[in-house]
DRENDO-1510 file (C-alpha; in Angstrom, 1 decimal, always signed):
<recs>
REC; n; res; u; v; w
REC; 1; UNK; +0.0; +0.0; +0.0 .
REC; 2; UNK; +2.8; +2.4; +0.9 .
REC; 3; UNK; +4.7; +1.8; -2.2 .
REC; 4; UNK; +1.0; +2.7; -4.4 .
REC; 5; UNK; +0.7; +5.8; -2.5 .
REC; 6; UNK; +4.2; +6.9; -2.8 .
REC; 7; UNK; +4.4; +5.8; -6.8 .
REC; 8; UNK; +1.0; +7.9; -7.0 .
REC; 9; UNK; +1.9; +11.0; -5.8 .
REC; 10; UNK; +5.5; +11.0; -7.7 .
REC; 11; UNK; +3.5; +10.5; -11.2 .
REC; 12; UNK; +1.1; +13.4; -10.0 .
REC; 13; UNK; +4.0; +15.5; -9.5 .
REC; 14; UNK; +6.1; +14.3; -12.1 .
REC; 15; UNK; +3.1; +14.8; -14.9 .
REC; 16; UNK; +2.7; +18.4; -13.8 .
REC; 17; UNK; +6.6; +19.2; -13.3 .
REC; 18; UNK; +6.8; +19.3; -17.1 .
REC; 19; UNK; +4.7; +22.7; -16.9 .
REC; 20; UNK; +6.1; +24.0; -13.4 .
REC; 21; UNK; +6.4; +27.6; -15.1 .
REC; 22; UNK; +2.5; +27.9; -15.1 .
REC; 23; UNK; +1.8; +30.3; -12.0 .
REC; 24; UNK; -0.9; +29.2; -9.6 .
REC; 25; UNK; +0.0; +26.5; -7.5 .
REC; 26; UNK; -2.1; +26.5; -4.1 .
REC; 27; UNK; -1.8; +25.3; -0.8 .
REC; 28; UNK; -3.9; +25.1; +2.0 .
REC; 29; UNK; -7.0; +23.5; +3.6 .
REC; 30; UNK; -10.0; +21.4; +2.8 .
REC; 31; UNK; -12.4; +20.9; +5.3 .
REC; 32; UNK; -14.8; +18.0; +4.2 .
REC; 33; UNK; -17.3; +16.5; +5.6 .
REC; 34; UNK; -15.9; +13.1; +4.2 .
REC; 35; UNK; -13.1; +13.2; +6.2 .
REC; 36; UNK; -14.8; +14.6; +9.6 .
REC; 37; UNK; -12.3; +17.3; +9.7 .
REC; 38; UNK; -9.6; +19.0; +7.5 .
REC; 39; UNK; -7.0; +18.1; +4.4 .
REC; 40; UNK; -4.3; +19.5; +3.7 .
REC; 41; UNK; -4.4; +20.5; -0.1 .
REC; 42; UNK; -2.5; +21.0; -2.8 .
REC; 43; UNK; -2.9; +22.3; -6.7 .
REC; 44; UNK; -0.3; +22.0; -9.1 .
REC; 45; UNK; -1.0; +23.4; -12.8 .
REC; 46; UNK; -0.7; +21.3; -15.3 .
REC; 47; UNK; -1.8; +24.6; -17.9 .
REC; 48; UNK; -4.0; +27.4; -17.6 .
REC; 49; UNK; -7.3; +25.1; -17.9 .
REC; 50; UNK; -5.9; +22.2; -16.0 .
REC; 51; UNK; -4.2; +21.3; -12.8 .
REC; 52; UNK; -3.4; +17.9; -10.2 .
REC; 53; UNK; -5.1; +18.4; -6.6 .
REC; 54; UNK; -4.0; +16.4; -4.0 .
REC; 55; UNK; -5.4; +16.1; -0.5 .
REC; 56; UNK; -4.6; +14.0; +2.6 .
REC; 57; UNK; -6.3; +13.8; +5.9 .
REC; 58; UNK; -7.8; +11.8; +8.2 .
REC; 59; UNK; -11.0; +9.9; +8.1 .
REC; 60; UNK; -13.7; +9.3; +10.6 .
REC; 61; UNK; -16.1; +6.8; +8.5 .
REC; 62; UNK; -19.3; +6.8; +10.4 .
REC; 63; UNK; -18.0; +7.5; +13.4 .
REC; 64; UNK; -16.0; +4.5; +14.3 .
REC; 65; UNK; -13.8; +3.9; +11.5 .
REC; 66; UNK; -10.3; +6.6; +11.5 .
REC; 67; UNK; -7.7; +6.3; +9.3 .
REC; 68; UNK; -6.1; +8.6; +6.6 .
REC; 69; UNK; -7.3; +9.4; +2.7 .
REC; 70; UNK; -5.3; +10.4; +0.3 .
REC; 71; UNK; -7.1; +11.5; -3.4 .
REC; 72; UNK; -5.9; +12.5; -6.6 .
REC; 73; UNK; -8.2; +15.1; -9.1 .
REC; 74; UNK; -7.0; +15.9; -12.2 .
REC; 75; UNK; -9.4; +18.8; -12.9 .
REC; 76; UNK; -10.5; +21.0; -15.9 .
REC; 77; UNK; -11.0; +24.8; -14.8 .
REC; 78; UNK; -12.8; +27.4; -17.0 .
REC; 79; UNK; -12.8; +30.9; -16.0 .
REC; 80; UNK; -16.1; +33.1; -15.6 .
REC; 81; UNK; -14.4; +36.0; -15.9 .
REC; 82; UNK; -18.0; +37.3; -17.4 .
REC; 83; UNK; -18.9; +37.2; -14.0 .
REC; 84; UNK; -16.3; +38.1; -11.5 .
REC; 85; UNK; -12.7; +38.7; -12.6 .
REC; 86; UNK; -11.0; +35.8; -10.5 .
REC; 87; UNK; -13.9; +33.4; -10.8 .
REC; 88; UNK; -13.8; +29.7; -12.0 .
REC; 89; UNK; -15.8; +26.8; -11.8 .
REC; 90; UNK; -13.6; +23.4; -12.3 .
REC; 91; UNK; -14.1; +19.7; -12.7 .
REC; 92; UNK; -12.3; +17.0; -12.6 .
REC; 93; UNK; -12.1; +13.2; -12.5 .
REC; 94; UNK; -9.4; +11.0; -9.9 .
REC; 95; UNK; -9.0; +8.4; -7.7 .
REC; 96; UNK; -8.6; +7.8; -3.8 .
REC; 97; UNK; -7.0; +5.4; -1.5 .
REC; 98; UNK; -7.5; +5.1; +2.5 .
REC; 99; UNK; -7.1; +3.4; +5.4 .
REC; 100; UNK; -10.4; +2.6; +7.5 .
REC; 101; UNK; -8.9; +0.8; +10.5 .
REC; 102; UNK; -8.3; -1.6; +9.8 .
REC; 103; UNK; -9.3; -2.1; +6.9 .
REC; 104; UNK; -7.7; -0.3; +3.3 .
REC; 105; UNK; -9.6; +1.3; +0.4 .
REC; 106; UNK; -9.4; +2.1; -3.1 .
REC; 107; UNK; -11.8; +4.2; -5.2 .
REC; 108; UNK; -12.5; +6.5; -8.1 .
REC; 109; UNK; -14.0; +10.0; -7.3 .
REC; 110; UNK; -15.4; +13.2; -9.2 .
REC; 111; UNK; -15.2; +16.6; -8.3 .
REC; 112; UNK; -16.8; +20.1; -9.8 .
REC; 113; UNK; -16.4; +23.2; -7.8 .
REC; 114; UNK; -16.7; +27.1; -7.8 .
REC; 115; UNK; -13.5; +29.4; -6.6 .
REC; 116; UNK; -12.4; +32.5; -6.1 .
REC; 117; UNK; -8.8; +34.2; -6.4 .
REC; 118; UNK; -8.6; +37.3; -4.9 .
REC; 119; UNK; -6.3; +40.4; -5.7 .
REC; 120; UNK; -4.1; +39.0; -2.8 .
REC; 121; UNK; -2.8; +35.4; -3.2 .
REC; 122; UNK; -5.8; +33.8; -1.3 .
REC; 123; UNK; -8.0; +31.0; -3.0 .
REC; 124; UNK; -11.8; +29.9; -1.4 .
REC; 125; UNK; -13.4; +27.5; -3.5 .
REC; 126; UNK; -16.7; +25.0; -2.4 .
REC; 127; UNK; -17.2; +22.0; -4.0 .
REC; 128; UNK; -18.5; +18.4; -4.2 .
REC; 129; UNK; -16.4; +15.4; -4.6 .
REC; 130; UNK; -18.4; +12.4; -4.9 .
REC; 131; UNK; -16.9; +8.9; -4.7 .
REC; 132; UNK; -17.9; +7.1; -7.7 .
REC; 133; UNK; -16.6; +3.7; -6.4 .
REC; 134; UNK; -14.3; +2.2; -3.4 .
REC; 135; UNK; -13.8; -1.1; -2.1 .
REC; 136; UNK; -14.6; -0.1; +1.6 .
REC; 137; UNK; -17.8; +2.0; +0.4 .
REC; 138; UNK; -20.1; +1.5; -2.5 .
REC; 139; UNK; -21.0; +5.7; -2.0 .
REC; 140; UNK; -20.4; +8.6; -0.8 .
REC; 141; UNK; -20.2; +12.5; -1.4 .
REC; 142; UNK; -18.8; +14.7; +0.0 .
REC; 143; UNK; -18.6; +18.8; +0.0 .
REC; 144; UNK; -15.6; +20.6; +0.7 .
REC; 145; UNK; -14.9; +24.4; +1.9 .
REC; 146; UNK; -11.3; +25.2; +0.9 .
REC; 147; UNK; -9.1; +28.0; +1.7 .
REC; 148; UNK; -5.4; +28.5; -0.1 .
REC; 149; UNK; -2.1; +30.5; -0.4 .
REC; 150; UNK; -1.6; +31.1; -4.1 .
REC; 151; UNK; +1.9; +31.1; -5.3 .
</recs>
């Protein structure tokens, strides 16, 4: 398990380190109601209409079952600059992988969302990230507040 999540995150980062001179990588928090509390989060472009997010946190499954979650989005962003100059909507397609104590977990998620970028390098975006399938769980979606430093 340790070597899938450590081969998945190097070919996340590795597929967007190809187009590392694309500003508006983000870092920050997720706070999900999936995972019962926060995720640390991170957005890496992959171009101006695409980026990797990752997130890992823990997991409180139903109130008995804690472990950690790790999920992968590759996302499409259009801009709604129409509307309000900083505002995009995104969506994106990825998969996830977990412990649930004791058991482990595999799945495929979705995710479309709405953010804003402000003047200052600060990102709030809400969204919904349902999980398509997982081996633990057959369903379940989640929404997600998220707050970021822009670089």
């Amino acid at each position: 398990m340790n070597k899938f999540v450590f081969a998945f995150t190097i070919t996340m980062f590795i597929f967007c380190g190809a187009n590392a001179q694309v500003k508006g990588a983000t870092v920050g928090l997720r706070l999900a109601n999936e995972a019962q509390g926060a995720e640390i989060s991170l957005q890496l472009p992959c171009s101006t209409k695409n980026r990797i997010e990752l997130d890992l946190g823990l997991n409180n499954l139903n109130g008995n079952k804690s472990g950690f979650e790790l999920s992968g989005v590759y996302q499409w962003v259009w801009k709604l600059n129409q509307v309000a100059t900083g505002l995009n909507w995104y969506a994106g397609l990825g998969a996830t992988v977990g412990t649930y104590s004791p058991d482990f977990g595999i799945g495929l998620v979705g995710q479309i969302g709405l953010e804003y970028n402000f003047n200052i390098p600060l990102q709030i975006s809400l969204d919904w990230r349902p999980t398509l399938f997982n081996s633990y769980y057959t369903y379940y979606g989640g929404n997600g507040l998220s707050i970021r430093y822009r670089f």
